[in-house]
Structure formats: C-alpha cells, structure tokens
Backbone as a ProteinNet text record, in pm:
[ID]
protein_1_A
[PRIMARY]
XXXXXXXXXXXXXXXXXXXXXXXXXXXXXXXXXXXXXXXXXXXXXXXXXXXXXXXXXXXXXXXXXXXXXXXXXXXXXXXXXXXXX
[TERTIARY]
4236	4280.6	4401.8	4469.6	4606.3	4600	4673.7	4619	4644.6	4773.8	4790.3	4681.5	4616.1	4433.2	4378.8	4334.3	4284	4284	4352.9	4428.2	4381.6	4404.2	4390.4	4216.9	4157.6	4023	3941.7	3995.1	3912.9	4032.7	4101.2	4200.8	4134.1	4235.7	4214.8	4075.1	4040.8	3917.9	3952	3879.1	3838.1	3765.2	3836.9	3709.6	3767.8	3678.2	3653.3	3667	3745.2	3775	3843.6	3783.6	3895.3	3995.8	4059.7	4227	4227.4	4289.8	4274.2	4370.6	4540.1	4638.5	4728.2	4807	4903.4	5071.4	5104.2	5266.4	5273.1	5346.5	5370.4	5529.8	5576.6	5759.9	5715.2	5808.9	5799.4	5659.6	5654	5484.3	5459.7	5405.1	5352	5331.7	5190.9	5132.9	5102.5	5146	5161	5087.6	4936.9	4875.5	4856.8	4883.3	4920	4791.8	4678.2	4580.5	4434.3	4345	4202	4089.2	3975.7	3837.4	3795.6	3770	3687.8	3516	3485.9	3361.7	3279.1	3324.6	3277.3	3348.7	3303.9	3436.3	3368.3	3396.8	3377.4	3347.4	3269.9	3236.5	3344.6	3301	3396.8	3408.9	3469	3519.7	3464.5	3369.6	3276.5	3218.1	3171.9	3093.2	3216.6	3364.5	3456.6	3478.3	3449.6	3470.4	3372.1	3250	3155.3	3154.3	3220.9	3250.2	3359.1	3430.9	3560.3	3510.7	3432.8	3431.8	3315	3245.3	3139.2	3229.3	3311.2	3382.8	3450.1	3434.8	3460.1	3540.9	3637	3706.7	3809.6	3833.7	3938	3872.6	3797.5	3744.9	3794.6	3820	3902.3	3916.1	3888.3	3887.4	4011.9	4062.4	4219.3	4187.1	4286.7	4277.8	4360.4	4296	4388.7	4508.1	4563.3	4640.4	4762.5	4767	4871.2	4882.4	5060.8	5064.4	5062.4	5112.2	5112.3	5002	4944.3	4866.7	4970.7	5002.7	5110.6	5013.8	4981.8	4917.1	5005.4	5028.8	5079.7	5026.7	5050	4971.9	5034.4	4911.9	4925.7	4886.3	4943.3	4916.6	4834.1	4760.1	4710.9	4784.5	4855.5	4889.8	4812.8	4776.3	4725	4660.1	4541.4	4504.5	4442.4	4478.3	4548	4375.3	4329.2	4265.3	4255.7	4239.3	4231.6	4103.6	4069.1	3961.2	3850.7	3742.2	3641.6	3585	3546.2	3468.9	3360.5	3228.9	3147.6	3145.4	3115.7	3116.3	2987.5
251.6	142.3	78.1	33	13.1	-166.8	-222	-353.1	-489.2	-394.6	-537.5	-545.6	-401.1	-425.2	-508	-471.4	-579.7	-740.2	-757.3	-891.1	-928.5	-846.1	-909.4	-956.2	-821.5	-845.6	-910.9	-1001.9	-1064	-1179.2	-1251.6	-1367.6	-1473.6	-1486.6	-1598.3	-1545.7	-1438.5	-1466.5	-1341.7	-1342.7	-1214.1	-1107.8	-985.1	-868.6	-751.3	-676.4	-584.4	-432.5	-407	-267.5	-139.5	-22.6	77.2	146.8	174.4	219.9	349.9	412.4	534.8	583.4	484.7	563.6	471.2	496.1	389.4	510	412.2	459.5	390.5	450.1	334.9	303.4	216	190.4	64.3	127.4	77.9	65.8	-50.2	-58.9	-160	-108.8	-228.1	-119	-106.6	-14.8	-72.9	-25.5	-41.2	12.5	-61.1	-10.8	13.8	99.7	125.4	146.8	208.7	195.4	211.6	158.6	123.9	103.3	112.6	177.1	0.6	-117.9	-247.8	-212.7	-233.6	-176.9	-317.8	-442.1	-573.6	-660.6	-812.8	-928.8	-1026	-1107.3	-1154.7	-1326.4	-1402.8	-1518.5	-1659.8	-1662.2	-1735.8	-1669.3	-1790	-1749.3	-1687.4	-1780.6	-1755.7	-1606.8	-1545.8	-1427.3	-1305.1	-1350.8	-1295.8	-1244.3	-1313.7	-1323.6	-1223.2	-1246.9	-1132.7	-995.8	-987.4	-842.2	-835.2	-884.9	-834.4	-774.3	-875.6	-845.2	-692.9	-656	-534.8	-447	-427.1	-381.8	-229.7	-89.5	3.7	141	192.9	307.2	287.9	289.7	255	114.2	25.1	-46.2	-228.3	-298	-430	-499.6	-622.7	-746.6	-836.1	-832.5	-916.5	-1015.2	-1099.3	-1173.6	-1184.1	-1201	-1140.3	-1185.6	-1323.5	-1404.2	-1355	-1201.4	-1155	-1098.6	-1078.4	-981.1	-839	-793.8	-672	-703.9	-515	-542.1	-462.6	-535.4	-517.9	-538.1	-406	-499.5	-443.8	-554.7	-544.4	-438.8	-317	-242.9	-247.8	-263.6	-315.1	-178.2	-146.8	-2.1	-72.5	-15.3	-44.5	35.4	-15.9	19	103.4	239.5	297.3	177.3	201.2	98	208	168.8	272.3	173.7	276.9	239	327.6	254.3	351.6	469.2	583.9	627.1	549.7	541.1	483.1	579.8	571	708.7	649.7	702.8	644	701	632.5	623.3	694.6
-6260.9	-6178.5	-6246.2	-6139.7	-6222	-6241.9	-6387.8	-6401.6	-6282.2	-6202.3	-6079.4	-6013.7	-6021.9	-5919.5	-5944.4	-6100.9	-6190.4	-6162	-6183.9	-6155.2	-6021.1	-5895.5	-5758	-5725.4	-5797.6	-5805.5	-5885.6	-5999.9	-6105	-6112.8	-6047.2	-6128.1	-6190.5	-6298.9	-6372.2	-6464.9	-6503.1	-6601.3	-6682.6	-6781.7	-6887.8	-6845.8	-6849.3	-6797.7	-6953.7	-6941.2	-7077.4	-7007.1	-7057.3	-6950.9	-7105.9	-7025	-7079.3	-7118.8	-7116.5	-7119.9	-7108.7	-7001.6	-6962.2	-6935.1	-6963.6	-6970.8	-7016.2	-7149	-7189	-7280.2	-7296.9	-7404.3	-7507.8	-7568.7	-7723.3	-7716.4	-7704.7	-7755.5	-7874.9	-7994	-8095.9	-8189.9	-8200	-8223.4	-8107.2	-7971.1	-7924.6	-7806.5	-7746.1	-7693.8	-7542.5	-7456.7	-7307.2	-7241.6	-7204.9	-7093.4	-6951.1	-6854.3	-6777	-6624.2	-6691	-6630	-6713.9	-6640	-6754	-6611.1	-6673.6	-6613.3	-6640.9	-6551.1	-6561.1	-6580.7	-6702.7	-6720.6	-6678.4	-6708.6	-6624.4	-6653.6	-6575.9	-6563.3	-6675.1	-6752.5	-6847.3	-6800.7	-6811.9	-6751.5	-6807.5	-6921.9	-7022.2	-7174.1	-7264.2	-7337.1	-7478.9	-7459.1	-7569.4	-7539.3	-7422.5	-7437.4	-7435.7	-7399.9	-7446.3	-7547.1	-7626.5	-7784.9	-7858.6	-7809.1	-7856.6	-7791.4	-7652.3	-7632.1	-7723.4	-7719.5	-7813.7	-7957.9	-8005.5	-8167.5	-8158.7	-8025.3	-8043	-7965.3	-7920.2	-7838	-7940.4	-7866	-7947.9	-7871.7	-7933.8	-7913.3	-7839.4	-7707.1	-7636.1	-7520.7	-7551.4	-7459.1	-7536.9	-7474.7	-7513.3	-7390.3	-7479.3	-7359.1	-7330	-7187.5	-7172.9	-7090.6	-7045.6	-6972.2	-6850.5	-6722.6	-6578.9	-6549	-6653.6	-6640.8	-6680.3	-6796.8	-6842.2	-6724.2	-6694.2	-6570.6	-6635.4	-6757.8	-6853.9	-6968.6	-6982.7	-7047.3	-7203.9	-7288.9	-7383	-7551.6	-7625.9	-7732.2	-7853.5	-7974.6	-8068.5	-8154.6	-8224	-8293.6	-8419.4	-8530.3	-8667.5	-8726.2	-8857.2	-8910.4	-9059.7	-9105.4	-9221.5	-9329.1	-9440.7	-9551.7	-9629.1	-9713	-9763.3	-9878	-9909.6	-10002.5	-10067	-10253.9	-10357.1	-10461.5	-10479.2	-10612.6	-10721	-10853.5	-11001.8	-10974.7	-10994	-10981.8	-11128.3	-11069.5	-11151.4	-11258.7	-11356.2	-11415.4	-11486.1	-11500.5	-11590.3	-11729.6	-11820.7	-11968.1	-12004.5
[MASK]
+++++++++++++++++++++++++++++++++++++++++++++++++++++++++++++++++++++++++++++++++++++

C-alpha cells in the first residue's frame, strides 16, 4: 500500500506497518510502500510497539506526508583480545 493510502485511511495517528519497498539516497532511506499491520491509538502504546518492533516493521506517524528515515551506521567497535593467565 502506498503511504498516501496510509494517510487517507488512518489520519492524524500512529500505525506500525512494514516496509515492502524503499531506496536509499545518501544516508536517508525512502519508503515507498509498506504492509499497515495496525493503527496505533496513542502515544504511549506507540512507543512500546516501537521499542518491540523488529526487522523491517516501524512505527510512523500519518502526519508525515513522506515516510523518510535517517540511517545511522555503527562504527566498528575495536577491542584488545582478552587472554587468561
């Protein structure tokens, strides 16, 4: 479903949906169409789909007209190897 659907059918609230077809320009990843797995009531239970929320599934809000997300890369994190004595 494409996100203007989205939008016509859920305004103004949080729904938690899939992503089932996006692009990347630069770092900032452009979703294009996504699967509404359900509509989100307020904010608070927002918050807890978000934080259990897994693989390609994330919670927006209908108010963005684009669904646009910033993508952060994690730095290799370097440790000494340990050895026991």
């Amino acid at each position: 479903m494409l996100w203007s659907e989205v939008r016509d059918l859920f305004p103004d609230q949080f729904v938690l949906v899939e992503e089932l077809k996006s692009h990347y320009e630069d770092s900032m990843l452009h979703v294009e169409e996504v699967a509404v797995i359900k509509p989100i009531q307020d904010a608070q239970e927002a918050w807890k789909e978000l934080f259990s929320a897994k693989n390609e599934r994330f919670v927006y809000h209908t108010s963005n007209e684009n669904i646009v997300i910033e993508v952060r890369t994690k730095p290799m994190i370097r440790r000494l190897p340990v050895h026991e004595s």
